[in-house]
N, C-alpha and C positions, 0 to 999 in steps of 0.2 A: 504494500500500500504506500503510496506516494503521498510523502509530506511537503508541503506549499509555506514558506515565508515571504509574504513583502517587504518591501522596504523601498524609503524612499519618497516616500510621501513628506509633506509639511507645508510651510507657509508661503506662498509666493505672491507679487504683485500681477495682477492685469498684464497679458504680454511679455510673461516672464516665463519660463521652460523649467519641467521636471523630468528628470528619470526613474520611473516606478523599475523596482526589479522584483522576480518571485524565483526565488533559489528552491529546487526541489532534493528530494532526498528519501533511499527507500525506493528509486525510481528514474527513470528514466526520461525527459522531457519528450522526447524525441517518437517516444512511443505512445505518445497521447497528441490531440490535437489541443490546443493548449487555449486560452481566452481569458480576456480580460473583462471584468464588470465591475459599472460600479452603482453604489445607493445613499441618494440623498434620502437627507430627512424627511418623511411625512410618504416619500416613492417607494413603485418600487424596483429592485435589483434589475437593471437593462443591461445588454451588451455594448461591450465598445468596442472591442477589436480580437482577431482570433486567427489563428496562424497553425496550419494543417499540421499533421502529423509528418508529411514529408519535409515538412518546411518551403515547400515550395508557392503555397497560396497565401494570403492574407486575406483580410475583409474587416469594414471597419464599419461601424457606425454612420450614417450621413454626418450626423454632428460634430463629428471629430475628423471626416476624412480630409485628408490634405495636412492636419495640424499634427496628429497621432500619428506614431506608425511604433510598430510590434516587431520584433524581433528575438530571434534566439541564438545561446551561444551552446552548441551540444559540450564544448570540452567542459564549462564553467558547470553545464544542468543549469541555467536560468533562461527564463526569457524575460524579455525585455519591452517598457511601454516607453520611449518617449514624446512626452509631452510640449508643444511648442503654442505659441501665440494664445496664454491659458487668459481664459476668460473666468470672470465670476459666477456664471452658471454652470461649470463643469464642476464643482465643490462637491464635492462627496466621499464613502469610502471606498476605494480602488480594493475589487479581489481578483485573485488569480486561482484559474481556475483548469481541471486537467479532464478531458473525454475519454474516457476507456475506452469506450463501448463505439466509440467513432465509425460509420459504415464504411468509408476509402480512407485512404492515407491523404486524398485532399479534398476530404470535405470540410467544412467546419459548418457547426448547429451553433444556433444563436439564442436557444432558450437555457435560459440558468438547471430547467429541470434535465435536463441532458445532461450537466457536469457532475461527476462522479465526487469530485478532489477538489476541495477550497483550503484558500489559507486564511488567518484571520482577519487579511483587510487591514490599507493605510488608509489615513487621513489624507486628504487631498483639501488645503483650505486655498482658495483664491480672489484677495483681495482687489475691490474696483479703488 
């Protein structure tokens, strides 16, 4: 069973850039299709970016495409969100999240009920 840490999360201004990472362990990155979500207060849990089990596909969110992008490092086991041009309504807590049960090596599912493996989630605060 594959264990998920973020990190990376914290406080930034309007138009400033984050690197969320989620180090796994127990596990293999490379063998799950791997995604990113996050939930603000009062929402709930939406996708924002996810990146196949080959590593060859991404797919992001409308709200974030062009600003986001996902990647992964197999030697490190992390995959990677960075964040660029952050806006105030993207505030929330960032999870990472692992697909076992994935049907191809490039698919990626966008319902949180599909992810098998979460980690606890960073804070993502973005000041206007």
């Amino acid at each position: 069973q594959v264990q998920l840490v973020e990190s990376g999360g914290g406080l930034v201004q309007a138009g400033g850039s984050l690197r969320l990472s989620c180090a796994a362990s127990g596990g293999t990155v490379s063998n799950y299709a791997m995604g990113w979500f996050r939930q603000a207060p009062g929402k709930e849990r939406e996708f924002v970016a996810g990146i196949s089990r080959s590593g060859g596909r991404t797919y992001y969110a409308d709200s974030v495409k062009g600003r986001f992008t996902i990647s992964r490092d197999n030697a490190k086991n992390t995959v990677y969100l960075q964040m660029n041009s952050l806006k105030p309504e993207v505030t929330a807590v960032y999870y990472c999240a692992a697909d076992r049960k994935v049907p191809t090596s490039s698919s990626i599912r966008l319902s949180s009920s599909e992810y098998d493996y979460w980690g606890q989630g960073t804070q993502v605060t973005v000041s206007s």
